[in-house]
Structures are given as C-alpha cells and as structure tokens.
ROZAMI-350391 format. One record per residue (C-alpha): z, y negated, x; residue in one letter; residue number from 0. Coordinates in nm, 3 decimals, padded with zeros to 5 digits, always signed. Each point is the difference from the previous one (the first is absolute). Layout:
# ROZAMI-350391
+---------+---------+---------+------+-----+
!      c3 !      c2 !      c1 ! code ! pos !
+---------+---------+---------+------+-----+
!       Z !       Y !       X !    A ! NUM !
...
+---------+---------+---------+------+-----+
//
This chain:
# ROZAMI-350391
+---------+---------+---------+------+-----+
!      c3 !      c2 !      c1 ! code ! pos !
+---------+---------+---------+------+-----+
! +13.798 ! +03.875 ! +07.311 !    X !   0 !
! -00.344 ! +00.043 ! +00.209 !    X !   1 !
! -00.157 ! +00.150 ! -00.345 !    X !   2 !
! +00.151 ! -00.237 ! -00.168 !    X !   3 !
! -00.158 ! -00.264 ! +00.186 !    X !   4 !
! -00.346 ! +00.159 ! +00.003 !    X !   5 !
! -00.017 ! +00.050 ! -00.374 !    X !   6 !
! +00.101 ! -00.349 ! -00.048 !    X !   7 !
! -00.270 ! -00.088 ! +00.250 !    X !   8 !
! -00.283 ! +00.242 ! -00.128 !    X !   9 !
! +00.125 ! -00.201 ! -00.366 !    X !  10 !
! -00.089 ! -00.304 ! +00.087 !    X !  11 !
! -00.296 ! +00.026 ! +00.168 !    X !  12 !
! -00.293 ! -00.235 ! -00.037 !    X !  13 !
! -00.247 ! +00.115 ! -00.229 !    X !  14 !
! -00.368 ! +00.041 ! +00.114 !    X !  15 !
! -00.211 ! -00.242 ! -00.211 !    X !  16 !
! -00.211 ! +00.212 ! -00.212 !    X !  17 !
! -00.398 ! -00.071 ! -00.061 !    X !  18 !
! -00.152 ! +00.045 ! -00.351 !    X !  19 !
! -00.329 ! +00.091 ! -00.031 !    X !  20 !
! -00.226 ! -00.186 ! -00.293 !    X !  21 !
! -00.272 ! +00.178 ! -00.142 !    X !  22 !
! -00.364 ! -00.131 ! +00.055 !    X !  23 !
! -00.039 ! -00.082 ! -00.333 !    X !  24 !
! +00.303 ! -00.224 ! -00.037 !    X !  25 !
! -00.088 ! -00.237 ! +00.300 !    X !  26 !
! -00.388 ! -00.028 ! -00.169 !    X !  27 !
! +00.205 ! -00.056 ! -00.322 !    X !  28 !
! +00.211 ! -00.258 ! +00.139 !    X !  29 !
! -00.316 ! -00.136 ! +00.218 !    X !  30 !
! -00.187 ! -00.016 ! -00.297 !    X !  31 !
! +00.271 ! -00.166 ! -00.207 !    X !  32 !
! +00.055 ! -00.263 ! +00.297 !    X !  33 !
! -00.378 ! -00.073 ! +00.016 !    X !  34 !
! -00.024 ! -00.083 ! -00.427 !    X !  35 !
! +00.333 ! -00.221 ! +00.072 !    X !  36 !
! -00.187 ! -00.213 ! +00.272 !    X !  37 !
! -00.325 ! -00.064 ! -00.177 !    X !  38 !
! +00.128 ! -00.250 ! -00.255 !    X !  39 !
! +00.157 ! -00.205 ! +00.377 !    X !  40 !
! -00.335 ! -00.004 ! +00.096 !    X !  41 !
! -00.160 ! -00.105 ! -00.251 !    X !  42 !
! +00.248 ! -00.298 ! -00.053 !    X !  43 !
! -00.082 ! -00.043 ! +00.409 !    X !  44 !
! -00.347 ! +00.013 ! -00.014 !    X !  45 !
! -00.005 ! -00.254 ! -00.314 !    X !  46 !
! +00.176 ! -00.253 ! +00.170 !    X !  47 !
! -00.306 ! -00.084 ! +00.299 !    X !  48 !
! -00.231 ! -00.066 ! -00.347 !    X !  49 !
! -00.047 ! -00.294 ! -00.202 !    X !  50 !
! +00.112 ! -00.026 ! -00.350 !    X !  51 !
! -00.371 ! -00.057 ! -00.086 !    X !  52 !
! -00.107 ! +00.317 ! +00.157 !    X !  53 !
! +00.315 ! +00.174 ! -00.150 !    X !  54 !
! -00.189 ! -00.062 ! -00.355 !    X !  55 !
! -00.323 ! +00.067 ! +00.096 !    X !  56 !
! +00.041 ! +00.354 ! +00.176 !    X !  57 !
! +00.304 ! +00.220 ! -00.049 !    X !  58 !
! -00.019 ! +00.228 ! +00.304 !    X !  59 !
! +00.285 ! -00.130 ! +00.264 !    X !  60 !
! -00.310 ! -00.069 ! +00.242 !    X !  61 !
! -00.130 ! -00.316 ! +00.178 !    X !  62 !
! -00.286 ! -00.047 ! +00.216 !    X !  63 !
! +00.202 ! -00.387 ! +00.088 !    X !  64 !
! +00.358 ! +00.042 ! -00.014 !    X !  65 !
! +00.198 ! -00.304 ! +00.044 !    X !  66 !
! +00.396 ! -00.107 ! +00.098 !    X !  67 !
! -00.033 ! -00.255 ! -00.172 !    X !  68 !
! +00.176 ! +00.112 ! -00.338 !    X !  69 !
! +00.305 ! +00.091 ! +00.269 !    X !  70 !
! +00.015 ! -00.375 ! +00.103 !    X !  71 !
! -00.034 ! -00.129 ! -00.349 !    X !  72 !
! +00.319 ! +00.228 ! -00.119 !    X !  73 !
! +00.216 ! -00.054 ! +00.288 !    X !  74 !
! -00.064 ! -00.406 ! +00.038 !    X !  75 !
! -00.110 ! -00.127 ! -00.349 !    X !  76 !
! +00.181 ! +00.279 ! -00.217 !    X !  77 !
! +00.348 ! -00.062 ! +00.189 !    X !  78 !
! -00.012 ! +00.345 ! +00.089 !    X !  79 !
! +00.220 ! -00.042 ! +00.334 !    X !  80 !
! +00.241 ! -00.150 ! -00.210 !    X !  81 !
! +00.022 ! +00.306 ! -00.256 !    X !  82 !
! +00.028 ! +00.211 ! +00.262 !    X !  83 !
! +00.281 ! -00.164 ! +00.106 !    X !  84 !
! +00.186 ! -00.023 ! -00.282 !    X !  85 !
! -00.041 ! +00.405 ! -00.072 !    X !  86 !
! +00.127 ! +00.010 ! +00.373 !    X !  87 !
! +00.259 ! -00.157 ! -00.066 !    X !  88 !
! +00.096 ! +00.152 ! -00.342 !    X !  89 !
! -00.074 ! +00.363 ! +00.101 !    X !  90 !
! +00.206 ! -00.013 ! +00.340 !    X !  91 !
! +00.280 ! -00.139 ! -00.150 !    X !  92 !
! +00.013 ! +00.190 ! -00.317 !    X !  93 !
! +00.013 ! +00.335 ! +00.215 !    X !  94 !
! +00.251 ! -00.163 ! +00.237 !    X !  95 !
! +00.180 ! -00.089 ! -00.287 !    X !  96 !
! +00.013 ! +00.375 ! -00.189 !    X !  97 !
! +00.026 ! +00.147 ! +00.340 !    X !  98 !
! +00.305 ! -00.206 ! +00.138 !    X !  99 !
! +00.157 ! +00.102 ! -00.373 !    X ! 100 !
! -00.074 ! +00.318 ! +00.001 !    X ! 101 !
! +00.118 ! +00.165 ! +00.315 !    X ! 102 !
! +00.335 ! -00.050 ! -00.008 !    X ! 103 !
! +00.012 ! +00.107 ! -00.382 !    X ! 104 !
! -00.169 ! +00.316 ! +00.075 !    X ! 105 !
! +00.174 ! +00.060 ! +00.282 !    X ! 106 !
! +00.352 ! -00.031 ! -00.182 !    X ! 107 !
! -00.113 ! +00.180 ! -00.348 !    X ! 108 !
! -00.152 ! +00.303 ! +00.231 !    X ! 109 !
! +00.321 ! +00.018 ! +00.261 !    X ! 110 !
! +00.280 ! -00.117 ! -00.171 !    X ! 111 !
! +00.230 ! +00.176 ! -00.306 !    X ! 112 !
! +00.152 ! -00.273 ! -00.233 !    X ! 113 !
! +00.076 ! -00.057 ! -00.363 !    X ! 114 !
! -00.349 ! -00.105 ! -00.167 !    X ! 115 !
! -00.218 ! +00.147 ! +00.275 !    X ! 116 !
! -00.224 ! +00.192 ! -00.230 !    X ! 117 !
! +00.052 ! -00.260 ! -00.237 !    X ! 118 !
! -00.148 ! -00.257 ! +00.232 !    X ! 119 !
! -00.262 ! +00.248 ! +00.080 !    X ! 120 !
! -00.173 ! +00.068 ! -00.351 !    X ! 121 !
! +00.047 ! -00.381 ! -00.034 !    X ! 122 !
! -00.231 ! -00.099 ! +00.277 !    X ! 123 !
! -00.238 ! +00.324 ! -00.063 !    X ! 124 !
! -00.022 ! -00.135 ! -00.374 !    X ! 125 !
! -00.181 ! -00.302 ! +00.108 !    X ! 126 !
! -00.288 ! +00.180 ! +00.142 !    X ! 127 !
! -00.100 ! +00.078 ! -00.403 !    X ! 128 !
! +00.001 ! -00.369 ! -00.124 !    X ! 129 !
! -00.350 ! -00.112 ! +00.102 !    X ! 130 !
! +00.062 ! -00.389 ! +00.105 !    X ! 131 !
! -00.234 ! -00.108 ! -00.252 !    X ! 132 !
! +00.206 ! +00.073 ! -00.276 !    X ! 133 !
! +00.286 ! -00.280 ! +00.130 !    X ! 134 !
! -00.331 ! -00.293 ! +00.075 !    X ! 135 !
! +00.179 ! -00.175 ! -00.314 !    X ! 136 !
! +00.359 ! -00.042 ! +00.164 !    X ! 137 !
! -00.115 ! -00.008 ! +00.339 !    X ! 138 !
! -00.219 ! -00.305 ! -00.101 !    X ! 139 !
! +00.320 ! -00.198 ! -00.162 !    X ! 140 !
! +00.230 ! +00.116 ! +00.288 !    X ! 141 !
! -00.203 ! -00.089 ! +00.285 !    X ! 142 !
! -00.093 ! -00.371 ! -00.247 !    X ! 143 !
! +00.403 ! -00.072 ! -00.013 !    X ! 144 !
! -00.016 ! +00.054 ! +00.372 !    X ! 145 !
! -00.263 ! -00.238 ! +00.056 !    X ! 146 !
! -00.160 ! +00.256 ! +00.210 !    X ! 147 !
! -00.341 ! +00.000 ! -00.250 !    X ! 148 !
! -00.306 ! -00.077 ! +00.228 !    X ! 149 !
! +00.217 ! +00.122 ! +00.318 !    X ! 150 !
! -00.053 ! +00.257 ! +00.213 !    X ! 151 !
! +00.326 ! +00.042 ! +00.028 !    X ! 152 !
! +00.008 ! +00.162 ! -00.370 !    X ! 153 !
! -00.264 ! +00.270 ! +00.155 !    X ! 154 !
! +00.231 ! +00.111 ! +00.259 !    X ! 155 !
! +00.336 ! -00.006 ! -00.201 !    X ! 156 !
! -00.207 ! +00.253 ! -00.275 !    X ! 157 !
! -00.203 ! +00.208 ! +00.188 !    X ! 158 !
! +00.319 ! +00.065 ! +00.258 !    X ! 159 !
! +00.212 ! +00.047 ! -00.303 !    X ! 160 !
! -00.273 ! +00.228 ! -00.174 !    X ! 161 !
! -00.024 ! +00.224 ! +00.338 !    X ! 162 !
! +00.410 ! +00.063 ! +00.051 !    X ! 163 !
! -00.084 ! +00.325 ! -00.270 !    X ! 164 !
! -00.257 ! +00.196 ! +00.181 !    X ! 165 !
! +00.156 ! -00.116 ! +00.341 !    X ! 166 !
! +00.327 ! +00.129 ! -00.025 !    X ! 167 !
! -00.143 ! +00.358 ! -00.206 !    X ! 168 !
! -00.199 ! +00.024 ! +00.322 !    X ! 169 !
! +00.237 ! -00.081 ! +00.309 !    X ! 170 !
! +00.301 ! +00.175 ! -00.169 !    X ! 171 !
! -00.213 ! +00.327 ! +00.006 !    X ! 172 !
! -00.044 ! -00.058 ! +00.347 !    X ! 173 !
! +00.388 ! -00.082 ! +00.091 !    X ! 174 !
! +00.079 ! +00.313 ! -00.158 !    X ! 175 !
! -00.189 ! +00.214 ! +00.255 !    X ! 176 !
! +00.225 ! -00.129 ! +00.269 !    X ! 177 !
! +00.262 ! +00.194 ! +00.111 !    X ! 178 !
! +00.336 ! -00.093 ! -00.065 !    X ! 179 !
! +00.086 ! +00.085 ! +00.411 !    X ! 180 !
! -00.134 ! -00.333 ! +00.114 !    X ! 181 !
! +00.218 ! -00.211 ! -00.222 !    X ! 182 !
! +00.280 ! +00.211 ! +00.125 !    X ! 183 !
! -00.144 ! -00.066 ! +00.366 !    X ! 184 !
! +00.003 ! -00.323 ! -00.076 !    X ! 185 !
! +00.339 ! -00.039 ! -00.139 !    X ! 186 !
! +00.163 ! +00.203 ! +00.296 !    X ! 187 !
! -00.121 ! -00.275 ! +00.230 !    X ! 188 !
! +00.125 ! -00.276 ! -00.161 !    X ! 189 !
! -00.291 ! -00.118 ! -00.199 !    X ! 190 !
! +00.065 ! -00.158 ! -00.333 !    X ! 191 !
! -00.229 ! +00.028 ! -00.307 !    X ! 192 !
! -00.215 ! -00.242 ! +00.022 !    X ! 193 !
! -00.023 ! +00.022 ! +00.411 !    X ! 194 !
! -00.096 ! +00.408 ! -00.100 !    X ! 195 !
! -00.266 ! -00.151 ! -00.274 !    X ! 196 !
! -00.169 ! -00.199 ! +00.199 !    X ! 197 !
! +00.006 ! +00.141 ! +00.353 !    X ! 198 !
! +00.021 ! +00.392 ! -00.102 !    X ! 199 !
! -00.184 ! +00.017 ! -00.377 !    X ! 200 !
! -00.206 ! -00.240 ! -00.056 !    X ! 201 !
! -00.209 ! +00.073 ! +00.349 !    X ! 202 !
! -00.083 ! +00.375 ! -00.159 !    X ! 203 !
! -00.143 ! -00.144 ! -00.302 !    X ! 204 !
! -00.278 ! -00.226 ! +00.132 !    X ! 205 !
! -00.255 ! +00.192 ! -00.139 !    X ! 206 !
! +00.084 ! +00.035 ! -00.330 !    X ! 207 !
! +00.102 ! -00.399 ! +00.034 !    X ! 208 !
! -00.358 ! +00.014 ! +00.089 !    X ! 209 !
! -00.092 ! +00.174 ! -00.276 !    X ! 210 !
! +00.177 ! -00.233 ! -00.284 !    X ! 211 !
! -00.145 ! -00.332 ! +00.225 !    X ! 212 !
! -00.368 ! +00.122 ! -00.099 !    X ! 213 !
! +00.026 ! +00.139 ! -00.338 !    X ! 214 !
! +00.185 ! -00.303 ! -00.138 !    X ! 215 !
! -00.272 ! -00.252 ! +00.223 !    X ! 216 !
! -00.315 ! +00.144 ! -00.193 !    X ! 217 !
! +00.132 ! -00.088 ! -00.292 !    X ! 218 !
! +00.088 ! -00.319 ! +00.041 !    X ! 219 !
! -00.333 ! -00.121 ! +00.210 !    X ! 220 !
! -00.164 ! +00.091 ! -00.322 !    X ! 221 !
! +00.209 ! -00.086 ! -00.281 !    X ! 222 !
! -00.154 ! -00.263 ! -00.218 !    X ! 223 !
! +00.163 ! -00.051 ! -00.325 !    X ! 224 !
! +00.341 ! -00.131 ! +00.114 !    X ! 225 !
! -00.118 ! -00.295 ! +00.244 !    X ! 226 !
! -00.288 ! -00.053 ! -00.245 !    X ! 227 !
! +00.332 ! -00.113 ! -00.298 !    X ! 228 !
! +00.175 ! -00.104 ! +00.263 !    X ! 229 !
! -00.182 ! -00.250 ! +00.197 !    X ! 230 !
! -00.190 ! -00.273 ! -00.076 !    X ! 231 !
! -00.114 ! -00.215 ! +00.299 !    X ! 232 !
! -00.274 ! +00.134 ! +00.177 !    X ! 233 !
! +00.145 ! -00.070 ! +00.356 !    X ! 234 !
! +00.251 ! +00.279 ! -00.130 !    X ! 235 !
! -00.233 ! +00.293 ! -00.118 !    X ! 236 !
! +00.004 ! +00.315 ! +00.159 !    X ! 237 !
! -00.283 ! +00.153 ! +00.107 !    X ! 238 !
! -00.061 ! +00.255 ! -00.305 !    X ! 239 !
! +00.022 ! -00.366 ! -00.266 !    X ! 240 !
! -00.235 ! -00.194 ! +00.309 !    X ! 241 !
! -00.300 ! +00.258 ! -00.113 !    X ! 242 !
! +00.030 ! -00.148 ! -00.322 !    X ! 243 !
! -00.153 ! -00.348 ! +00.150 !    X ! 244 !
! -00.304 ! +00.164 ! +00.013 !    X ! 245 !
! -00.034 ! +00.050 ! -00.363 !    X ! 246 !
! -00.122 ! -00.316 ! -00.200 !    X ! 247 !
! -00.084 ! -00.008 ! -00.396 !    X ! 248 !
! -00.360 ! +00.004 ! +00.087 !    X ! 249 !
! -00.077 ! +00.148 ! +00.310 !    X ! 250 !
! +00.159 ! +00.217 ! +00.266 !    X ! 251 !
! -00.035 ! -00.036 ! +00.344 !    X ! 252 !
! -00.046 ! +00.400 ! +00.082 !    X ! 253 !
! -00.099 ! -00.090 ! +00.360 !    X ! 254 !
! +00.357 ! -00.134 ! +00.108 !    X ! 255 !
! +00.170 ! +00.198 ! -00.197 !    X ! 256 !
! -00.134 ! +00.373 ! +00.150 !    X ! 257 !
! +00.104 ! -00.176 ! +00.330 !    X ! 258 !
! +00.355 ! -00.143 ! -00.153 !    X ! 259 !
! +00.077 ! +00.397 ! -00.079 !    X ! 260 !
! -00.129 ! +00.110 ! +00.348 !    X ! 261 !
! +00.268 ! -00.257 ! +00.101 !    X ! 262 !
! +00.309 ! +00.122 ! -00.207 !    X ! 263 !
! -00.114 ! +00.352 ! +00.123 !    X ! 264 !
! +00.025 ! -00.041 ! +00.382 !    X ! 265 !
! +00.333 ! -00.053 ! +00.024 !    X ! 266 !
! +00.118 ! +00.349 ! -00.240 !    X ! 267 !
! -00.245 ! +00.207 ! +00.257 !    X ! 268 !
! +00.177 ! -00.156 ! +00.348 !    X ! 269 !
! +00.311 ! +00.105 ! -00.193 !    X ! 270 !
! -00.096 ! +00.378 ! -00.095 !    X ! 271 !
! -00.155 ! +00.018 ! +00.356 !    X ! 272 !
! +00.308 ! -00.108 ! +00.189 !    X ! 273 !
! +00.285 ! +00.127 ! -00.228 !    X ! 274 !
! -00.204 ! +00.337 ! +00.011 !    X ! 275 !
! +00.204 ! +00.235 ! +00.200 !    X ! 276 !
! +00.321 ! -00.155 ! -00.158 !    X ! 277 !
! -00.122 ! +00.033 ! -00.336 !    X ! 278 !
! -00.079 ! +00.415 ! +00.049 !    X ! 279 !
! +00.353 ! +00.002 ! +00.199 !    X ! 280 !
! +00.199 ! -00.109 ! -00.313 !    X ! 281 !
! -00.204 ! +00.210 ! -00.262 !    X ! 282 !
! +00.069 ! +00.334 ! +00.220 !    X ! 283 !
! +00.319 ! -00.102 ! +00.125 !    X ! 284 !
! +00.269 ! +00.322 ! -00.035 !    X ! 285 !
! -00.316 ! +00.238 ! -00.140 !    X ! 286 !
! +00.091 ! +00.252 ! +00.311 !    X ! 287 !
! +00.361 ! -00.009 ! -00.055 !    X ! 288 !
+---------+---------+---------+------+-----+
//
C-alpha cells in the first residue's frame, strides 16, 4: 500500500513551469514588427495638435504650434461625448449579451451527452462562415417590423446575436479541458447543476471569458456599416458613423477628425492594456497539459 501511495503521489506531482528560450532574432523581428504597427498611431497622434490648414500645406506629422483645440471642437461641437456613449453602450451590452448566451450553451454542448448534441454543435459552428453582411437585407426589414430602426437597441440584439457563434466555439473548448472529477465533487456534496456551473465551472473559465469579452468588443467599437443603415438620428450614431460628421461635400475638416480617431482609439488601448494578462491566459490556457 506504501508504494502504492508513493507512485500515486510521485503521479501527480506538480509540474515545474518550463522557460522557453526565443532566439535574438525573433524578439528584433517581433520588435521591429511592433515598431512599423505603431507608426501609423503616431502619425494619426501627432496630426491631431495641427490645423487642417497646416495639414494641406506640409505633410510631415510635425508642428512648431500644436493646438487642443481640434480635441475641444470634436468632443463639444461634433457631439463626440455623445457617440462615445452610444458605442458604450452598444459594445458593453452586445458582449454582455453573447456572453450571458453563450456560457451556459457551451458549457452544456461541451459537458453534457444528449440526442442532437453534435447536431447543435455544427449548427452554432456554421454561423461563424455566414459573414453578417450577407443577411443586411433581412436584418433591415426585421429590425423595421420591430420598430427598433434608429435604436440602439437593434445594435445590441445583432451584434449579441452575431457573437453567440465564435463564443460558444471558444468557451466549449475550454469546458472540455476540465476534468470531469469536479462535477463529480460537486455532485457528491449536494450541488445541483447549475449551483456546480456557476460556483465550480464557470470560476475556471474567466480567462477565456476574458478572452471572448475582447475579441467580440473590437469589433463592435469599430463596426460601421450596420449603425450607419441602421440609424438615422445623429443623437444615436456610434462613434465609427460620428467620424462621418466631419466629412462635408466640399470640404473636410481633417483637423477634428485626426483628433475624433485619437478619440475612438483610447478606449481599445485601456482595454488591450488592462485585459492583457487575461487575454495571454486564455490563448495558452491547457498548452502544458
């Protein structure tokens, strides 16, 4: 029984984390590729302390006088705070939306054995081929015999909808690399499925949840098509249609608008810089197992 024991033991031991070493030339690779990705940011940066006269006259994203000016002009007389707003609002609960959906799907596709399970599955992975822009047509009409046209509420219901796909392909991968012991934990002490979902599962899968959260928000701070046929009061545009303002038929206020996209850019960098560590948890999630 003492060997036994000690081979079980010795089995089951913690693995030592192991530490890769990159060649040189990969990190001045990835440097270097990092460095060519920045330069159009500040450019864009730069641009947006000039004046749209001095845009015209000299092309070089320097200014001997640079200004805030075009910043006050696109957040107060452009309705920018308002734009920003109403992505806010759109983006957050869009991912809300997919997220709240998609958890408990992937969670019961991935764990549980029924009749139509892999049915269900190649369902939902199907939609991740039909690009939403195909369906524009139907969504239009369905969304006008809702009365939701010029809502935001139209935003959220589509772009939550639109994310279930690559939420659920995502999350069920990670469900699957839980061992089937904790359910079986769970269910020894009394806990019923959704008390072992929500208190046992859904705890170990915060980075990937992480994961989804940002790669479905990018998207959706920048999409511009959909709000542009779907709304039509300004007071309602998101902030990717609110850059349009600055385009006129005969001129184009290049000023504000550099400092409109430094704007609609702040908020995607807090995200990446926060979500960070969660973001390269989910991505090498189960890579040592």
């Amino acid at each position: 029984m003492t060997n036994l024991t000690l081979g079980r033991t010795d089995r089951y031991r913690p693995r030592k984390k192991r530490h890769f070493k990159v060649h040189p030339l990969i990190w001045i690779a990835m440097w270097g590729y990092a460095a060519i990705s920045a330069v159009p940011l500040l450019i864009m940066f730069l641009n947006s302390f000039r004046s749209s006269a001095e845009l015209i006259a000299n092309p070089w994203p320097f200014t001997t006088s640079p200004t805030i000016e075009n910043y006050v002009n696109a957040w107060t007389q452009a309705s920018f705070a308002t734009y920003v707003g109403n992505s806010v609002i759109v983006t957050v609960g869009a991912v809300v939306l997919s997220t709240a959906v998609s958890l408990p799907a992937a969670y019961a596709l991935s764990r549980w054995q029924f009749v139509g399970n892999r049915l269900l599955q190649a369902l939902f992975i199907s939609g991740l081929m039909v690009p939403m822009m195909l369906a524009i047509l139907p969504i239009f009409y369905l969304m006008d015999s809702l009365n939701l046209i010029d809502s935001p509420l139209s935003l959220i219901l589509i772009y939550g909808a639109n994310g279930v796909p690559f939420s659920i392909f995502v999350l069920s991968a990670f469900f699957r690399q839980l061992p089937v012991e904790l359910e079986e934990a769970a269910s020894i002490d009394g806990s019923g499925y959704f008390r072992t979902f929500l208190q046992v599962m859904l705890p170990l899968v915060w980075p990937a949840v992480a994961t989804v959260a940002v790669f479905r928000f990018v998207p959706i701070w920048n999409e511009f098509l959909m709000p542009l046929v779907l709304l039509r009061s300004r007071e309602n545009y998101t902030i990717s249609v609110g850059l349009t303002t600055f385009f006129s038929e005969y001129e184009t206020d290049r000023a504000s608008l550099f400092a409109g996209l430094v704007i609609a850019t702040i908020p995607l960098l807090i995200l990446f810089i926060l979500a960070t560590k969660q973001i390269v948890q989910g991505l090498t999630a189960g890579l040592g197992k």
